[in-house]
N, C-alpha and C positions, 0 to 999 in steps of 0.2 A: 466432533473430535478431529483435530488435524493430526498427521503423519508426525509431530513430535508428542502429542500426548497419546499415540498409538506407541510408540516407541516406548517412551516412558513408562505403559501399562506394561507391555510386554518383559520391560525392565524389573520391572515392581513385582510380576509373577513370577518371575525367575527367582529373585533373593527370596520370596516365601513358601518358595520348593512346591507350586504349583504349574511349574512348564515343563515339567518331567516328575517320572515315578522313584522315587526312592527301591534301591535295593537293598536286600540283606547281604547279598557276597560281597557288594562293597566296603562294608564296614563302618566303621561311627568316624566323625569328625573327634571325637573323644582320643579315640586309638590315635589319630593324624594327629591330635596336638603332641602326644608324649613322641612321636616321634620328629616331629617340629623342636620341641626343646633341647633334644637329646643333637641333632643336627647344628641348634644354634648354640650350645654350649661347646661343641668342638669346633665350632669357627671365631670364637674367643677365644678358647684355649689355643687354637692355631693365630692367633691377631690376626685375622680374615676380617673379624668386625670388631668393632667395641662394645664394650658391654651397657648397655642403655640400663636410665631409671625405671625399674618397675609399672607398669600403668596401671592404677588402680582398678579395681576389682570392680566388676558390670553389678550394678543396684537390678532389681525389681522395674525399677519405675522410672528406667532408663529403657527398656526393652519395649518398643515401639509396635509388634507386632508377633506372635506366635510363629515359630519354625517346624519343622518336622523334629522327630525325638533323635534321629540319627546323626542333625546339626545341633551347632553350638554356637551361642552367638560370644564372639571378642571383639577386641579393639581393633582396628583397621593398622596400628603399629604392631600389632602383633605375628603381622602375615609374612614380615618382611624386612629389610635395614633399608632404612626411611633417612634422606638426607640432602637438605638444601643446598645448591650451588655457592656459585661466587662469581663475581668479575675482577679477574685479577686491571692490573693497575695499568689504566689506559698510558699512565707516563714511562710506562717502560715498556719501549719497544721490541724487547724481547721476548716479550710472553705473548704475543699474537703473530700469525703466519706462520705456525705449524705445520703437521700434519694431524693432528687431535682436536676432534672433531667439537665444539662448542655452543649449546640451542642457547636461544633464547625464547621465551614464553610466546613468541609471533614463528615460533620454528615447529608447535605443536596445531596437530592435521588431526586428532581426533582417529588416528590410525596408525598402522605402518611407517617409522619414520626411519628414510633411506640416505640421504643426505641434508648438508644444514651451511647455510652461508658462508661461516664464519668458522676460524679454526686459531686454535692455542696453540703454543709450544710446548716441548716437556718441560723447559724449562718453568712454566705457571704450574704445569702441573706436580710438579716437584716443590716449589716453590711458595703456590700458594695455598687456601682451603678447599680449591675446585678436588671433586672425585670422580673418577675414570667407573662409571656403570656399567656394566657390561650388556651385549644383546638380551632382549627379551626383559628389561627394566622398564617399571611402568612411570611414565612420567606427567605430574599435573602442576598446572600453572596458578601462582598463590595472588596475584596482582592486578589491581587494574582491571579493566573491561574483559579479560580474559582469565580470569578466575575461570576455575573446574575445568579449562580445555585441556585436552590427553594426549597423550602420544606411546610409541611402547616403541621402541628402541631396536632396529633393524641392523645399529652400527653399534661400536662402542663410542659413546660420548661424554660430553661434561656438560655440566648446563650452570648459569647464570642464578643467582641469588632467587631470583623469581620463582624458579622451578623445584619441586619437591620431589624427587626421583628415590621409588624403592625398587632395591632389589630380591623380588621374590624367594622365601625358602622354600627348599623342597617340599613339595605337598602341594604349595601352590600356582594356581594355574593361573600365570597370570593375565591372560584374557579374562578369568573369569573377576578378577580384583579389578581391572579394567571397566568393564560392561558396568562393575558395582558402584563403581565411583562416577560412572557416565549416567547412571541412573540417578544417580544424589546431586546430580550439579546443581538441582535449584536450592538444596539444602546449604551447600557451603556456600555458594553466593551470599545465602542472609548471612550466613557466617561470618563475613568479611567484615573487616572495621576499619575507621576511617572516613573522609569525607570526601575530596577530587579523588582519588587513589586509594579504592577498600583495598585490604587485602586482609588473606588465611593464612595465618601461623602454620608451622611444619606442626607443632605441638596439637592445635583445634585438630587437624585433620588425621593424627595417630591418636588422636583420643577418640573420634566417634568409632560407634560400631559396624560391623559389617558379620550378616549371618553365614556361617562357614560351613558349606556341606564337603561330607568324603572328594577324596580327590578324583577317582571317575564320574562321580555325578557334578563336579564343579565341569567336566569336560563333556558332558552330554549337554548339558545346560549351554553352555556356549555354543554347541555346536546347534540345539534347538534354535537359539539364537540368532546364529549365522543362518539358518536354513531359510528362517521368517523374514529376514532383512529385506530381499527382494520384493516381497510381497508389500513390506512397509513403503520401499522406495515405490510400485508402482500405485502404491493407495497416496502417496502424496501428490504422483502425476496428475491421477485421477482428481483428489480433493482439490489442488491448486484450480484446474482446470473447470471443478464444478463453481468454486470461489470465485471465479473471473466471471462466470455466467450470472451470478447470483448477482454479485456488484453492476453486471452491466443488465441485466433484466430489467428493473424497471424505466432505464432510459428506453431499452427497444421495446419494453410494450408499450410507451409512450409515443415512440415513434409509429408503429403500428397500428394504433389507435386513429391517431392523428392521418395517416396513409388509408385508412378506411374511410374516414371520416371528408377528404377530400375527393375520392374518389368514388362519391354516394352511393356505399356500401354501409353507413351506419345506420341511418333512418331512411324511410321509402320516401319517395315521392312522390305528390299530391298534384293531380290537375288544377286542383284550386287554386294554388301556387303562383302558378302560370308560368314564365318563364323565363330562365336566363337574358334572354336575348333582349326581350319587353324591357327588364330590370336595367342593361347596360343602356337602352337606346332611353329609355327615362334620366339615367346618370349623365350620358350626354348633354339633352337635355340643358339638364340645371346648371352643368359646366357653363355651357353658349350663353342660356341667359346671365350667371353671375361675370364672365368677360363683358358684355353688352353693359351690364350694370357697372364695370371699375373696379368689381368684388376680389377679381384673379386675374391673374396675366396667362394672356394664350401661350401654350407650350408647343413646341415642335409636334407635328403628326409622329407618332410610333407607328415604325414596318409591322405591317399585318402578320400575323404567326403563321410560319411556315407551317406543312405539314411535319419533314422532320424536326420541328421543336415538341414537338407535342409528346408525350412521355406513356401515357397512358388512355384508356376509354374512360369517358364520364357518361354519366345520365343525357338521353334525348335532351331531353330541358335544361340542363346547365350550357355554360358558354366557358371558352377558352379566355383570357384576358388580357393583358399587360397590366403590371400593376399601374403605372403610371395613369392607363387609361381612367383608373378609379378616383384617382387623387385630384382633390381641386389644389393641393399646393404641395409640391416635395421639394423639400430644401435643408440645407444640415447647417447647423451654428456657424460661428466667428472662427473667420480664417486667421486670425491673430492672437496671440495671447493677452486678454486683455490686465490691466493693471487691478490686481486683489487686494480687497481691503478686509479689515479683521472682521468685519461684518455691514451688510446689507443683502442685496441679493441672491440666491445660492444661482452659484455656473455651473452647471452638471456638464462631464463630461462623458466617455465609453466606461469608465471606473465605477459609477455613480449609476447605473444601467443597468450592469453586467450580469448580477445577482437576479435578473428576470424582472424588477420593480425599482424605482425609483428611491433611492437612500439618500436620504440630507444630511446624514448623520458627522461624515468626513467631507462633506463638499467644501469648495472652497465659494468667498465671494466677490462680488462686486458692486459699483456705487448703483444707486438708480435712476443715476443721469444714463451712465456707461450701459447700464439693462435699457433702459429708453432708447438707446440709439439701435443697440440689436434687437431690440424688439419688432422694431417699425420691418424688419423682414425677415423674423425666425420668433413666428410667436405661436408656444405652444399655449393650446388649452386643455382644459377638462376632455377626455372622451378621443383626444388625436393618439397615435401613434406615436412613439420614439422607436427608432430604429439603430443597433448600432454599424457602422461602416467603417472604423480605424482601430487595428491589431483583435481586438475580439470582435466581429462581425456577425452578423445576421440577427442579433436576440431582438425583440419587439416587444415594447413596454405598452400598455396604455395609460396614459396618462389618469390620477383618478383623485388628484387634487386640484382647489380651484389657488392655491399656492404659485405665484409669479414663480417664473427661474429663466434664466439664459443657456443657451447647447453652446456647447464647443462643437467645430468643426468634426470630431467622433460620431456625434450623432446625426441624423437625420431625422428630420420631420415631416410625418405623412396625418394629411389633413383632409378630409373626405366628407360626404354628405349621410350622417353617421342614420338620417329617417330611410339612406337606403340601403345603405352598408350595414351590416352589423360588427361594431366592432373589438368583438368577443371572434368573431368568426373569419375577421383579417387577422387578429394575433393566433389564431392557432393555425391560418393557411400557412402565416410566414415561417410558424416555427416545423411543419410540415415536412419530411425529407424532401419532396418538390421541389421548396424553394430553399432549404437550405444547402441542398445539390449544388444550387445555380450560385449562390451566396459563393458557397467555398468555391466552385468554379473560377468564377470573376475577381473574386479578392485578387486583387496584383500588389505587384513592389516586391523588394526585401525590406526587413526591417518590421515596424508599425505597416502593415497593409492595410492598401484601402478597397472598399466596396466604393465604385464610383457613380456618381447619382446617372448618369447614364446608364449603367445596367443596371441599376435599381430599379428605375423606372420601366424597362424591357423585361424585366423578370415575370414571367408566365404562370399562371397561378388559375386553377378553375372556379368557377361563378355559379355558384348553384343560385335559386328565387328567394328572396329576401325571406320570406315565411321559412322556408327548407334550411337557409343559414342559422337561424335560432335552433329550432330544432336540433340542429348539429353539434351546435355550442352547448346543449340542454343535456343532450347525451355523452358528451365527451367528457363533461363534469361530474359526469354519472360515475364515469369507468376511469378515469384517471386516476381517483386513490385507492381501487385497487391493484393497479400494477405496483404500487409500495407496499398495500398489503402482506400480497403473495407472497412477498421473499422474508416475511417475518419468522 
């Protein structure tokens, strides 16, 4: 339940005379109407008001809910003289920049309303159909997006065609006609008819009902009311703030998981295994002999990792790394925009990525001459890495079709020797707060930012023993769906 159907309930207790005790010394709502009539028959006879059509008589099977015997339920026209504005006539400049004061339905605060933009002359109000309401009139907006919003009358004003402003008769309190009709907003909203611009007749809204108790129990009720508010406002503090957790919970036990999982805290470690170290100097290795072979080009030596780069303690047996160390080939698409045709090739770009897998669905193409030429130096396969580096950075795809495609310069391509790597166990180091630390760290520019393939390749990331990297990957799949679970 959020703090408006807390509010709402609290609303809904009150009109069925369950947020307070009924008394007998206060008397019946029965007694209050005869003296209701007896008050509005002398302010017709005084032409104070007009005398309005009858509103027909409450059915059976109009009556939505049980009351106490002390209440009565009538029409919501009955409480009061009920009377929609006007705009007098933008072409005559003499009925604006008075001193009478003029809402309109963007002037209503759902509260105390003290001043208002805009002011008439006597002359409009002479003049025109506008009516001068006096303090303590309650006022609701019949139009537009703002249907059911209230106000109650701190000044004397005039309001605009929009607004449907009563002024309460004796008996009633009109805070408590107020809170009634704050409570109904989602009723008169379906109310409303029309299509761009619904709106509520003055007539719908004096014809539904509203349950009417005595008039000191109309004024406990509201003061019950007022008492609760606070509590409402600090349950929506609270609600908002447990809602923000909830929404962001399963990212950070993802993130958490993953932060265990790097830091070989999630499964033990096995002498069997052997070690980090073995595993990097074997990756070596195969590096030297496929340069000797033609297979890859020798990259620049990467600076050996400080000690303050290093973020945290890992297992004896793991090793510190550079990513680049790993890679027999890091490189990112076409620095160009190549020419697109209505079909051949799909060009994935950072767009095409972003979603954590690879989507053909919106891609754009190109020929497969044009894919031939980028290929020959940006050629994914089955099983490598995509990484993105331009405006959304850091996400790591694996590739996991044998489907041809070309990278735009967004992406980057990391190609590794996967019988040592595990590469289940590189995509979730990268997505790792570790390395996406260093990710957002280094993204530069304004604008589209870039992760540049030089920190790419320096990005420091820990190596646990090829056997311990599955492992890892085995139990992270374990526990990943239920950080979604939980917040169901």
């Amino acid at each position: 339940m959020n703090a408006q159907d807390l509010k709402n309930s609290i609303l809904q207790l009150a009109i069925q005379g369950k947020l307070v005790e009924q008394r007998e010394e206060e008397g019946t709502t029965k007694e209050l109407l005869e003296q209701i009539k007896a008050v509005k028959e002398q302010l017709i006879k005084e032409k104070k008001i007009k005398k309005s059509k009858p509103l027909p008589e409450i059915t059976e099977d109009e009556i939505p809910f049980d009351i106490p015997e002390s209440w009565v339920w009538v029409r919501v026209g009955d409480v009061g003289s009920w009377s929609a504005g006007a705009t007098p006539s933008r072409s005559n400049p003499e009925y604006y920049g008075g001193n009478i004061p003029w809402l309109k339905t963007g002037d209503l605060n759902d509260g105390y309303i003290d001043e208002v933009p805009e002011y008439i002359s006597e002359k409009a109000l002479e003049k025109t159909s506008v009516r001068l309401n006096p303090v303590g009139s309650v006022l609701m907006a019949m139009y537009g997006a703002t249907i059911g919003k209230l106000g109650i009358l701190n000044i004397e004003a005039t309001t605009n065609q929009a607004c449907c402003a009563c002024i309460p008769y004796e008996g009633i309190y009109n805070k408590y006609l107020f809170y009634y009709l704050m409570g109904q907003r989602r009723a008169y909203i379906k109310m409303g008819a029309g299509g761009a611009q619904p709106n509520i007749s003055k007539e719908k809204i004096t014809a539904s009902l509203i349950p009417l108790p005595p008039l000191e129990e109309q004024k406990r009720i509201v003061a019950k009311i007022e008492e609760l508010k606070p509590y409402v406002d600090k349950y929506d503090v609270a609600y908002s703030e447990v809602e923000e957790l909830n929404k962001k919970f399963p990212e950070d036990m993802q993130k958490s998981i993953l932060q265990y999982a790097i830091q070989g805290k999630l499964v033990e470690q096995r002498e069997e295994d052997g070690t980090a170290e073995e595993l990097y100097q074997q990756i070596q290795e195969e590096k030297k002999k496929l340069i000797k072979e033609g297979k890859i080009k020798k990259t620049k030596a990467l600076l050996e990792i400080a000690e303050d780069e290093i973020l945290f303690d890992i297992p004896e047996n793991w090793k510190w790394v550079r990513l680049g160390e790993l890679l027999n080939k890091l490189t990112d698409g076409a620095h160009h925009t190549p020419k697109y045709t209505a079909s051949g090739v799909p060009f994935i770009s950072v767009k095409d990525v972003s979603g954590g897998k690879i989507e053909f669905s919106n891609t754009k193409f190109i020929s497969q001459e044009e894919h031939e030429v980028l290929y020959k130096r940006c050629n994914p396969e089955k099983e490598d890495i995509l990484l993105t580096k331009v405006g959304t950075t850091g996400i790591p795809v694996i590739v996991d079709t044998d489907q041809e495609f070309s990278l735009f310069v967004s992406v980057a391509l990391l190609k590794f020797n996967t019988d040592l790597i595990y590469n289940k166990y590189l995509l979730y180091a990268i997505k790792a707060p570790v390395v996406q630390i260093q990710a957002q760290n280094n993204t530069r520019g304004v604008g589209n930012k870039n992760w540049v393939m030089r920190d790419i390749a320096n990005t420091i990331l820990p190596l646990p023993p090829l056997e311990e990297q599955k492992r890892i990957v085995e139990k992270v799949e374990e526990l990943l769906p239920y950080s979604k679970q939980l917040v169901k």
